[in-house]
mmCIF file of the C-alpha atoms, coordinates in Angstrom:
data_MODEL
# 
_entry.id   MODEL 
# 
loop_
_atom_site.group_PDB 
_atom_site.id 
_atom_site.type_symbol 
_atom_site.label_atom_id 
_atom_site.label_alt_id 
_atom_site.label_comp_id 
_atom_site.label_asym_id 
_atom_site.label_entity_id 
_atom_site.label_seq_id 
_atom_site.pdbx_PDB_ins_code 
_atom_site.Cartn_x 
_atom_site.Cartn_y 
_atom_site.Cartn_z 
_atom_site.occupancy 
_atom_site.B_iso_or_equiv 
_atom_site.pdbx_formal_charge 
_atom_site.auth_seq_id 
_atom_site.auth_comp_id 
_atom_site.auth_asym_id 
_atom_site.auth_atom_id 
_atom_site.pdbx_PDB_model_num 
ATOM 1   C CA . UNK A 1 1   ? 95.759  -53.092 -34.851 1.00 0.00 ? 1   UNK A CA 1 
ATOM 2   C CA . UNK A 1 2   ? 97.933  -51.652 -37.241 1.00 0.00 ? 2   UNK A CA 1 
ATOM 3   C CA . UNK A 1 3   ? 102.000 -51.585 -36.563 1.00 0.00 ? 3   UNK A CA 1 
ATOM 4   C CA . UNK A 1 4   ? 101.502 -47.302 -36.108 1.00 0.00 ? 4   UNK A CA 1 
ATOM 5   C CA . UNK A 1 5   ? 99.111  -48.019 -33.277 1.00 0.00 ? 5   UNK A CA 1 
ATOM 6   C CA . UNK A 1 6   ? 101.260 -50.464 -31.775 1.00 0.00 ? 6   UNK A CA 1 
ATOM 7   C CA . UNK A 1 7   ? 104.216 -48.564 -31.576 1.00 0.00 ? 7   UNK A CA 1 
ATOM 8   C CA . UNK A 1 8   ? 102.580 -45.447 -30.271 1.00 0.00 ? 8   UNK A CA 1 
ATOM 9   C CA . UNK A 1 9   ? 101.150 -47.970 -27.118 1.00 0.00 ? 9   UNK A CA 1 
ATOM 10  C CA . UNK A 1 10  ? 104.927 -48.935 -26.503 1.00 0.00 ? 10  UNK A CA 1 
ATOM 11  C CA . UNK A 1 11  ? 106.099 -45.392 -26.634 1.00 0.00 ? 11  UNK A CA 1 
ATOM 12  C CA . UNK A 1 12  ? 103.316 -44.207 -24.406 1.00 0.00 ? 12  UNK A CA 1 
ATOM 13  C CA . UNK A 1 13  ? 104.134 -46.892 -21.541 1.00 0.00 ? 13  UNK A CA 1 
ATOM 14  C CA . UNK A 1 14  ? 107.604 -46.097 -21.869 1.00 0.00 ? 14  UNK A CA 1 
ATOM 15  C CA . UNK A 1 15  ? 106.894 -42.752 -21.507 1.00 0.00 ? 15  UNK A CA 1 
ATOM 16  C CA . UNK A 1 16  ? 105.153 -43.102 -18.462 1.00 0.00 ? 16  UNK A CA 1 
ATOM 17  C CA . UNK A 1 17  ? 107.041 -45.730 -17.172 1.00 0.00 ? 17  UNK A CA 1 
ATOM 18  C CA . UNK A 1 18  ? 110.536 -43.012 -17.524 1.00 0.00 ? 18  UNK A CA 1 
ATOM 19  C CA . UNK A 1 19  ? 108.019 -40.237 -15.911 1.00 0.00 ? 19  UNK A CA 1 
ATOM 20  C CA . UNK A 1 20  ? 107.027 -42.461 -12.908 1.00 0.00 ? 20  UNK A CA 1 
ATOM 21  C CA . UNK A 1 21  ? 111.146 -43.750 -12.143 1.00 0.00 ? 21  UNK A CA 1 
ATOM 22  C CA . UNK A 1 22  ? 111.503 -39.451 -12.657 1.00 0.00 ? 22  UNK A CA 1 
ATOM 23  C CA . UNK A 1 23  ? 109.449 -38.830 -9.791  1.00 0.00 ? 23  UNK A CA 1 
ATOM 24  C CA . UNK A 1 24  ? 110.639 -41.377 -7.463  1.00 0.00 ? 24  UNK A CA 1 
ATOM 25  C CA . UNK A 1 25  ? 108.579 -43.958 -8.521  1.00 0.00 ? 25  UNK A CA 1 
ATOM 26  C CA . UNK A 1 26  ? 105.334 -45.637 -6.681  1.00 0.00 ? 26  UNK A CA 1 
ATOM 27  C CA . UNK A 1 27  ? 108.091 -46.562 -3.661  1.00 0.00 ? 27  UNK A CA 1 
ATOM 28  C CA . UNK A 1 28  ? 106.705 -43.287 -1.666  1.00 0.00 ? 28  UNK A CA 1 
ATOM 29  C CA . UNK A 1 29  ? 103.198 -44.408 -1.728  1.00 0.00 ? 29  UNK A CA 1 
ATOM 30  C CA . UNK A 1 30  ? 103.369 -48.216 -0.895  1.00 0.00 ? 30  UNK A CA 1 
ATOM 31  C CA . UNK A 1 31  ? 105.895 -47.202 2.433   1.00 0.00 ? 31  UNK A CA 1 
ATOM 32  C CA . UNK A 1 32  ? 103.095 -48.452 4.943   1.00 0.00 ? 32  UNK A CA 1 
ATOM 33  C CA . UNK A 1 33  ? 104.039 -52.422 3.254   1.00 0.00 ? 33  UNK A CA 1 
ATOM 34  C CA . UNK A 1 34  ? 107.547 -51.632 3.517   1.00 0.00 ? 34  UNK A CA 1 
ATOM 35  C CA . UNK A 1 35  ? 107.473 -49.972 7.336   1.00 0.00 ? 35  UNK A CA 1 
ATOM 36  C CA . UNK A 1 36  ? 106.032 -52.850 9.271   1.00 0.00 ? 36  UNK A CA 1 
ATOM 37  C CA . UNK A 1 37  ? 104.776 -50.232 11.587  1.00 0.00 ? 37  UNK A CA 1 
ATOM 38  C CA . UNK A 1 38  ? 101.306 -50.914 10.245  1.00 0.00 ? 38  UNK A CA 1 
ATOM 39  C CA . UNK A 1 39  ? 99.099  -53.309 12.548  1.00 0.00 ? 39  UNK A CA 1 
ATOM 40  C CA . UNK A 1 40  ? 98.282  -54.371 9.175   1.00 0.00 ? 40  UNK A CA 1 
ATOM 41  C CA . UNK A 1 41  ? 101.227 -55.968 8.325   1.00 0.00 ? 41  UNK A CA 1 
ATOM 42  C CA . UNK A 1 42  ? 103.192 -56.685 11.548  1.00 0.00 ? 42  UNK A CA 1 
ATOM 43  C CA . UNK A 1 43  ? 102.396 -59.571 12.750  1.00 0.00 ? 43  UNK A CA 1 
ATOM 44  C CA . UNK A 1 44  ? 100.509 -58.844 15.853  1.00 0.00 ? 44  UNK A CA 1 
ATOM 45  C CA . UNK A 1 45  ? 99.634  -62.335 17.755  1.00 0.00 ? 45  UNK A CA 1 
ATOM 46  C CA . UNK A 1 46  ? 97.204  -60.650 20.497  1.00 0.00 ? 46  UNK A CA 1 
ATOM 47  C CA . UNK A 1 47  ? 93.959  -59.427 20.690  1.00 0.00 ? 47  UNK A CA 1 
ATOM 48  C CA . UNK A 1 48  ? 92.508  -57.010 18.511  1.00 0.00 ? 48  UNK A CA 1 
ATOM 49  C CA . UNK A 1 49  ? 92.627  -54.040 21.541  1.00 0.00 ? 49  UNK A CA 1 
ATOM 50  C CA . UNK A 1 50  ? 95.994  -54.925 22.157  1.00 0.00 ? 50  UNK A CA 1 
ATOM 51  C CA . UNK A 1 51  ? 96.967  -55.160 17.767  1.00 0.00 ? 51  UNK A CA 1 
ATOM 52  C CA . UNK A 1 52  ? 94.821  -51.646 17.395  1.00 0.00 ? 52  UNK A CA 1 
ATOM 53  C CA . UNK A 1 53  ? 97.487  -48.635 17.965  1.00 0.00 ? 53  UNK A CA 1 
ATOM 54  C CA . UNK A 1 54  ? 96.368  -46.057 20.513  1.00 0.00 ? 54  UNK A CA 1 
ATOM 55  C CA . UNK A 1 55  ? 95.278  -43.434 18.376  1.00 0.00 ? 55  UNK A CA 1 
ATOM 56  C CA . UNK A 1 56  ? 93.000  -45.921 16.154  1.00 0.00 ? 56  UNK A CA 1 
ATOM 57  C CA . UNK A 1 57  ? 91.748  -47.283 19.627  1.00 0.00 ? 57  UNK A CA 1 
ATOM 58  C CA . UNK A 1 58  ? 88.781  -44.818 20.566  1.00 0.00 ? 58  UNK A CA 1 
ATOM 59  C CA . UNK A 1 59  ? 87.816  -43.814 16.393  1.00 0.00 ? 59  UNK A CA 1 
ATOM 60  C CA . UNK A 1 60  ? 84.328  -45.116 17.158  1.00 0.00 ? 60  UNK A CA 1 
ATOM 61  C CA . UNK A 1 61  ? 81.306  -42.619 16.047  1.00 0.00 ? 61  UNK A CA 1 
ATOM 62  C CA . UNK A 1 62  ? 80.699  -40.807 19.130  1.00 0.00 ? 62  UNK A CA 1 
ATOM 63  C CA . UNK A 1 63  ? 77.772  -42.558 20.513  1.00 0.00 ? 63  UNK A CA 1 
ATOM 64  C CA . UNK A 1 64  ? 79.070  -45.966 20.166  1.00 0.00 ? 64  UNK A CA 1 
ATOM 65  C CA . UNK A 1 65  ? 81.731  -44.582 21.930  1.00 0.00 ? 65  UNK A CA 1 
ATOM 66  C CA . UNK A 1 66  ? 80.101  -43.385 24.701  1.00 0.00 ? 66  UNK A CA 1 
ATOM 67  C CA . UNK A 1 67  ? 77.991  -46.803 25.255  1.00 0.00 ? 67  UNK A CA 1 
ATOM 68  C CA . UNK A 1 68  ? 80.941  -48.498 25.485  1.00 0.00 ? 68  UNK A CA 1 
ATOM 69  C CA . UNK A 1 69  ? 82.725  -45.961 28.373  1.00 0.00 ? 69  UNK A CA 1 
ATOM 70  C CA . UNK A 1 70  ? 79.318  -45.738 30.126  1.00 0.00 ? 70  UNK A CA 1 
ATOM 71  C CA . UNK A 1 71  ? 79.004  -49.621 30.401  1.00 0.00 ? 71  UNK A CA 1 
ATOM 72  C CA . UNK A 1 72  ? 80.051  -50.882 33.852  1.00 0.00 ? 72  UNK A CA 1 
ATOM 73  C CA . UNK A 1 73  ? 82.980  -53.657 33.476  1.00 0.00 ? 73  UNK A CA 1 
ATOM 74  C CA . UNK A 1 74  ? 83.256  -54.735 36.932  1.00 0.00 ? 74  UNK A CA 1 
ATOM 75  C CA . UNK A 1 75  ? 81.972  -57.018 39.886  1.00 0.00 ? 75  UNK A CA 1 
ATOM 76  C CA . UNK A 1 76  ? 80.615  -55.118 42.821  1.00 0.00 ? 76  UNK A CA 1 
ATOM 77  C CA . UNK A 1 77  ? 81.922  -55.465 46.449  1.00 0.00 ? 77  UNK A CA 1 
ATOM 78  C CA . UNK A 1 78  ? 78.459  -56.531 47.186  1.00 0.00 ? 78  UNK A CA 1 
ATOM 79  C CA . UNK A 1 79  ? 78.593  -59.933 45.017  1.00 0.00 ? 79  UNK A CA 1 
ATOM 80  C CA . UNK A 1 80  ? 82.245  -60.843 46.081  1.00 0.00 ? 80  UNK A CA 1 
ATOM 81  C CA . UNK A 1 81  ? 80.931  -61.174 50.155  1.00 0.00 ? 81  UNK A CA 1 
ATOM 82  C CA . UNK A 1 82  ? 81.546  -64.639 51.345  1.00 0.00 ? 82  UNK A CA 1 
ATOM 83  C CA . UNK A 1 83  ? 78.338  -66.686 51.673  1.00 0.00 ? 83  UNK A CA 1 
ATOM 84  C CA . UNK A 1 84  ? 75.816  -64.234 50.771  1.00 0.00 ? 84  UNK A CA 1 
ATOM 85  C CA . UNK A 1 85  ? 72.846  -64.889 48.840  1.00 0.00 ? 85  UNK A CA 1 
ATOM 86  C CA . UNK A 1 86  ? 71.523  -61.919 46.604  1.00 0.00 ? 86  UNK A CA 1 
ATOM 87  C CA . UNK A 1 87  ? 68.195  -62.858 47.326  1.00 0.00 ? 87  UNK A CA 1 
ATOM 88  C CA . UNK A 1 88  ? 67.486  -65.011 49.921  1.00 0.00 ? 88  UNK A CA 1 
ATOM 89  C CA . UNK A 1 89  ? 63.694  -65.272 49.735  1.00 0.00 ? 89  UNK A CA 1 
ATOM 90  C CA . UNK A 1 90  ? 62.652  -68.995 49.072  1.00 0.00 ? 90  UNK A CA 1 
ATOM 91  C CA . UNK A 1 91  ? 61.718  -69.561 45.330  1.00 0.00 ? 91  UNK A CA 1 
ATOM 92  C CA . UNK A 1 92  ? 62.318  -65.736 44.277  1.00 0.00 ? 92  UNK A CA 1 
ATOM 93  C CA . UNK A 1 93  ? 64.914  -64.986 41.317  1.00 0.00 ? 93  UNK A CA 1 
ATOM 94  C CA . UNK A 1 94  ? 68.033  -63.407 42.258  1.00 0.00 ? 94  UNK A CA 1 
ATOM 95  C CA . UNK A 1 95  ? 67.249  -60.284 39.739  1.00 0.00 ? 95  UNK A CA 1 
ATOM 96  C CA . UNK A 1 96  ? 64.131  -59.978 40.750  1.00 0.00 ? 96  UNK A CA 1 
ATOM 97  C CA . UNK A 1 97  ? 63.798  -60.237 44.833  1.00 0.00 ? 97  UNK A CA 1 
ATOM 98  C CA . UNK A 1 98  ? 60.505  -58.672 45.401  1.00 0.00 ? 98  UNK A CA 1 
ATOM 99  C CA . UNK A 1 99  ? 57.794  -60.257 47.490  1.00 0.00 ? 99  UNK A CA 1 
ATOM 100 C CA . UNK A 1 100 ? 55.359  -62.019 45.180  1.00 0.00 ? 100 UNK A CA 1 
ATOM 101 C CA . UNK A 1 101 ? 57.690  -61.684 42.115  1.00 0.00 ? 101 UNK A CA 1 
ATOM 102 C CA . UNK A 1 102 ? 57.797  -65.020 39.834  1.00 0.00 ? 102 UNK A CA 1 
ATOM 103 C CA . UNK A 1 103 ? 61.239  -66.620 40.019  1.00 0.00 ? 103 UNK A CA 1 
ATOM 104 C CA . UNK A 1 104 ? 61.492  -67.435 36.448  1.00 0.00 ? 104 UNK A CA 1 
ATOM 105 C CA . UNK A 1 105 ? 59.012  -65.221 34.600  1.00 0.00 ? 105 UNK A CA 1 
ATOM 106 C CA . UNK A 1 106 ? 60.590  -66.022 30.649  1.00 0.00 ? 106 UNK A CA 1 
ATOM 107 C CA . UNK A 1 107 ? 58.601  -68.986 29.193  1.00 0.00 ? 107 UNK A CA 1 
ATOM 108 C CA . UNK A 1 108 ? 58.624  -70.555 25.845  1.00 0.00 ? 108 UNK A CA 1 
ATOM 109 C CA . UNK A 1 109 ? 56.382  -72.071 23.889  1.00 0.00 ? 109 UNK A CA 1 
ATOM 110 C CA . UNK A 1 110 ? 56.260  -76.011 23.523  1.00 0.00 ? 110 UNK A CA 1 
ATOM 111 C CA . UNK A 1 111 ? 57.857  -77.726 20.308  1.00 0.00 ? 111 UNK A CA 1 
ATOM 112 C CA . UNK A 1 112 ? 59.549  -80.493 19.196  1.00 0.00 ? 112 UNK A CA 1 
ATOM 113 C CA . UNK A 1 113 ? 63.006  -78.768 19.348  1.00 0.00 ? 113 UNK A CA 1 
ATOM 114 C CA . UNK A 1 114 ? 62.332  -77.899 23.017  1.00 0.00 ? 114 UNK A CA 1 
ATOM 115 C CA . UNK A 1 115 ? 61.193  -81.361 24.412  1.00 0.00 ? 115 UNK A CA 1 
ATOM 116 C CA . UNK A 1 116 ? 58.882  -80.134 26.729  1.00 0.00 ? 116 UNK A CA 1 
ATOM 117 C CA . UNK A 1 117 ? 56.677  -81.852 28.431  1.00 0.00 ? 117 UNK A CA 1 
ATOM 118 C CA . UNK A 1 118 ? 52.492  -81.001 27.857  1.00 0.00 ? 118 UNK A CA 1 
# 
């Protein structure tokens, strides 16, 4: 490069570099690192639910949305009764208590890995 193209770089960036201090400079744009209000940067120690802020919570798409709300996150009365058995028929799986149901209908095939016996 020639000494001309050299100093027309230098008085370019310091043309730019007066504009930007001008206009307040890139300060207003990076105030999310400054803030600390940003999950992002704060320091949250919890889970991610409890790091997320409220109105970032729920900004699934809609359907995952609604597969989440729709699942049911508890244990019934029915399962917490003191010495009950969900299915008490001899031999019958507890999901699947129907007369002449098999108790454990998944089955895998035989390998190495699995150590069954043949």
């Amino acid at each position: 490069m020639n000494s001309c193209a050299i100093y027309a770089v230098i008085a370019l960036l310091a043309l730019v570099i007066s504009a930007v201090n001008a206009t307040g400079g890139f300060g207003d744009s990076l105030d999310f690192v400054r803030s600390g209000s940003s999950s992002l940067f704060s320091g949250c120690e919890g889970s991610i639910a409890e790091c997320i802020a409220e109105e970032e919570e729920m900004e699934f798409d809609s359907e995952i949305s609604r597969r989440i709300l729709a699942q049911k996150k508890y244990v019934s009365y029915g399962a917490m009764r003191k010495n009950s058995v969900p299915c008490s028929r001899r031999g019958a799986s507890y999901y699947n208590c129907q007369r002449g149901a098999q108790a454990n209908p998944y089955s895998r095939g035989c390998s190495t890995i699995t150590r069954c016996r043949r």
